[in-house]
C-alpha angles and dihedrals in degrees: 000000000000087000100060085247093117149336138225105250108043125111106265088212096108089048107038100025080163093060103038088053086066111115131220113258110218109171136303134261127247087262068067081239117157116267104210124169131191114276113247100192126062132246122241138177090247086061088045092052097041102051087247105109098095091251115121130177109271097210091061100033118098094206097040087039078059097049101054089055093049086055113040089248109148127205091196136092079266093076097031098140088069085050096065110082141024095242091052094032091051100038097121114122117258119263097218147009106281122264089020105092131003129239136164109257161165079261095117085040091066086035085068096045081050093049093047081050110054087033099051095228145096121262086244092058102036090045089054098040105036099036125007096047086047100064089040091258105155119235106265090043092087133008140138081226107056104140094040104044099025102021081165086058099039088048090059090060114114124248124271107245133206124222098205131194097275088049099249120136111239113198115233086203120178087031103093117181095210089108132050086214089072087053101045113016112215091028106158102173136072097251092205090196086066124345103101119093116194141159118255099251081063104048085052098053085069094048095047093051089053094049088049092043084216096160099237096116101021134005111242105263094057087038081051092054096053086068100048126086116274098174125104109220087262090056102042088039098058083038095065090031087063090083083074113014081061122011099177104048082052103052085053083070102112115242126004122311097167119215095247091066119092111227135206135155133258133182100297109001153028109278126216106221103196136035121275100238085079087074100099107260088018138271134248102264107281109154141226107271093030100158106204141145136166137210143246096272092046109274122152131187131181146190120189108174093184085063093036087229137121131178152177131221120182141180130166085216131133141240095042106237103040117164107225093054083044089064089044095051084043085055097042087051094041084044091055095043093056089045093052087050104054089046090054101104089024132083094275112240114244093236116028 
């Protein structure tokens, strides 16, 4: 975008035809076949970027989970083939017109397969020239491409965990989710909605260039924009109805986003529209504009530019969303706030 390459609000058509083919799914019949019908809005990278597009995961969804099976469509190394790219893998039909509802979805997924697209490179390249280099991550540190390009790297990565039924934690061991190969066998893309493994230093060197707004990723006025609200009324409302439309997708958020905070999207994260000291009994000092988000095996990152103060939080645990790690994320931020506090008025140590 800074770069005239694109903007957030033109039809991607011209850019994505595969996606923008996609129909509406609307229900199905009593033969229990799909009932699709043409799209009307367009679809723009602020929709992508903001979960408002009508796309959903179809893994997680219970209508598109529905659908796949209404139509033969497998999500297994037995149907690999459909696995390998963006344009096969994310190939469900949206839920919505776009900008009229929010969903988590496979949105930033398709962002990435614009952005190889306008720049003329691949996400690899782009993500270790453009980004990582640029806030002195050495290669190996990140990369779509871990196993393959850095299999010493990739062997370090935890083990993915279980919490099972009786609570107890079951180590996955030797599964270890440092590669998308693992997940989807035959994967040929750079799925940008979650492709990348990285240590956790790295992870925060980018966090850390966008809270000092030191111009090494994005110039101010685009950083600015990752911390203003992107959602339409439709969207932010079904975003914050979702507490109560669906209960479940929304306890599998990473970290705690309490039911007295208003909620709306940026450019890059969930943001928390209101202080945290209008949660009842108080709160630990987040602070209205907090751009965060967290990932599948409960990991959980912040920025919050009014405390000067960002942050990571990462497990290889699953269910998302499970309680235990969600006290834990709740202590380590309660822990950093404190320890910002008590800086303010002192030389500020370089790593709190």
């Amino acid at each position: 975008m800074e770069r005239g390459l694109t903007t957030l609000d033109a039809d991607v058509a011209s850019i994505l035809p595969e996606l923008t083919a996609l129909p509406i799914l609307t229900g199905f019949d009593a033969s229990e076949r799909p009932i699709t019908v043409a799209r009307k809005n367009p679809i723009t990278l602020r929709h992508l970027l903001t979960h408002s597009s009508g796309l959903s995961y179809d893994a997680f969804n219970p209508t598109l989970i529905r659908w796949c099976a209404a139509t033969g469509k497998r999500l297994d190394s037995a149907n690999a083939a459909s696995l390998a790219t963006v344009e096969t893998r994310f190939s469900s039909p949206l839920l919505y017109e776009p900008g009229t509802s929010w969903g988590y979805s496979c949105g930033i997924d398709w962002a990435g397969k614009l952005a190889e697209r306008v720049s003329g490179t691949d996400l690899e390249t782009y993500f270790q020239r453009e980004i990582l280099a640029k806030v002195d991550v050495e290669p190996g540190a990140a990369s779509f491409w871990l196993k393959d390009h850095y299999p010493e790297q990739a062997a370090k990565g935890a083990a993915l965990t279980i919490r099972g039924n009786g609570q107890d934690l079951h180590s996955k061991d030797p599964v270890r989710h440092m590669s998308l190969q693992d997940m989807w066998p035959g994967v040929k893309d750079c799925m940008g909605g979650q492709g990348l493994r990285a240590t956790m230093p790295a992870y925060l060197a980018v966090l850390k260039s966008l809270l000092a707004d030191d111009e090494r990723l994005l110039g101010k006025e685009m950083r600015a924009m990752m911390f203003e609200p992107q959602l339409s009324a439709e969207s932010k409302k079904a975003l914050n109805g979702m507490r109560t439309t669906a209960p479940e997708q929304f306890a599998g958020f990473v970290g705690r986003l309490p039911a007295g905070i208003e909620l709306d999207w940026g450019l890059g994260g969930i943001l928390s529209m209101d202080d945290d000291d209008k949660i009842e009994g108080g709160g630990w000092g987040r602070g209205k504009g907090t751009l965060m988000w967290s990932g599948l095996f409960n990991l959980f990152w912040f920025i919050d530019r009014t405390a000067d103060l960002c942050g990571i939080f990462g497990t290889q645990v699953i269910p998302p969303g499970d309680l235990a790690v969600e006290d834990l994320i709740v202590l380590f931020e309660k822990n950093m706030y404190e320890k910002r506090r008590a800086a303010k008025g002192t030389e500020t140590p370089a790593r709190l």
